[in-house]
C-alpha positions, 0 to 999 in steps of 0.5 A: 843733708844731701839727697841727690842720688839713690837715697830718695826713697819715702824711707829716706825723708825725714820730718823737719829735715831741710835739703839746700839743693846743689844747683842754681838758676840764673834767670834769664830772657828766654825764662821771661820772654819765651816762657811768659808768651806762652802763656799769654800774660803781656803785663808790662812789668815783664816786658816794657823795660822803659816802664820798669826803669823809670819805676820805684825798684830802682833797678836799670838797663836789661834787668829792670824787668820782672820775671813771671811768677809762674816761672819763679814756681817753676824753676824753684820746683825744678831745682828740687826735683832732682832730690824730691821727685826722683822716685815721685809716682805722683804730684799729689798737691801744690798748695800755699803758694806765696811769692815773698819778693820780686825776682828780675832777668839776672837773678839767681835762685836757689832751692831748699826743702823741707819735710814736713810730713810724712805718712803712708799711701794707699798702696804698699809699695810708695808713701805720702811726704809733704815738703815746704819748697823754699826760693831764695835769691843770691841775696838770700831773699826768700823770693817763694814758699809753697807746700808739695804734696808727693807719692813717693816710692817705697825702697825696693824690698832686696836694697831695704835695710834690716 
């Protein structure tokens, strides 16, 4: 199932579908360094390249460093956003985060969703889902899980099917 485009509204989820997103990341010095910086996590995985070559992830050169998990978040949510969170009128929860497996400068995430629920607002005119947001790798290793929690509008009354 492809979301993108104008069939993002709360009646087009569905429980148990699963969405692969059409775009990809591939991470790079500026989502490792610049990002990291800002928010203040010096930990050397992401940036002493001498101690990440010589570690036991047998990785070398530029790509031996580790990117930031906030980042990998970040970008996996990002990559969904297009098809979840266009008509999104609020984030409502983000919860059950778990980083599965390292990411590194160089590789390429991807991103899938699953629905997991879906149920009425508090206002008439928008709906609750919840998604499972899935990363994986080029290698198609699942790299991150989390749950998102979103108010999502409703399809305007004139464009509803009967």
């Amino acid at each position: 199932m492809a979301l993108t485009g104008d069939s993002n509204y709360f009646e087009d989820f569905e429980p148990g579908a699963v969405v692969r997103h059409a775009r990809g990341k591939t991470m790079c010095e500026q989502d490792n360094v610049g990002i990291t910086l800002q928010v203040l996590n010096t930990a050397e995985g992401h940036f002493n390249e001498d101690l990440m070559q010589r570690n036991a992830m047998g990785r070398e050169g530029w790509n031996a460093r580790l990117q930031f998990g906030g980042v990998t978040i970040a970008m996996v949510i990002g990559l969904a956003m297009q098809d979840t969170g266009e008509n999104a009128i609020a984030e409502l929860g983000l919860d059950k985060i778990r980083l599965k497996a390292p990411v590194f400068h160089g590789d390429t995430l991807y991103a899938y969703s699953e629905v997991l629920e879906k149920r009425p607002g508090d206002q008439p005119d928008a709906g609750i889902v919840v998604f499972k947001h899935y990363g994986v790798n080029q290698k198609d290793q699942v790299v991150f899980e989390g749950e998102r929690t979103l108010l999502i509008k409703k399809r305007p009354t004139e464009t509803r099917s009967p």
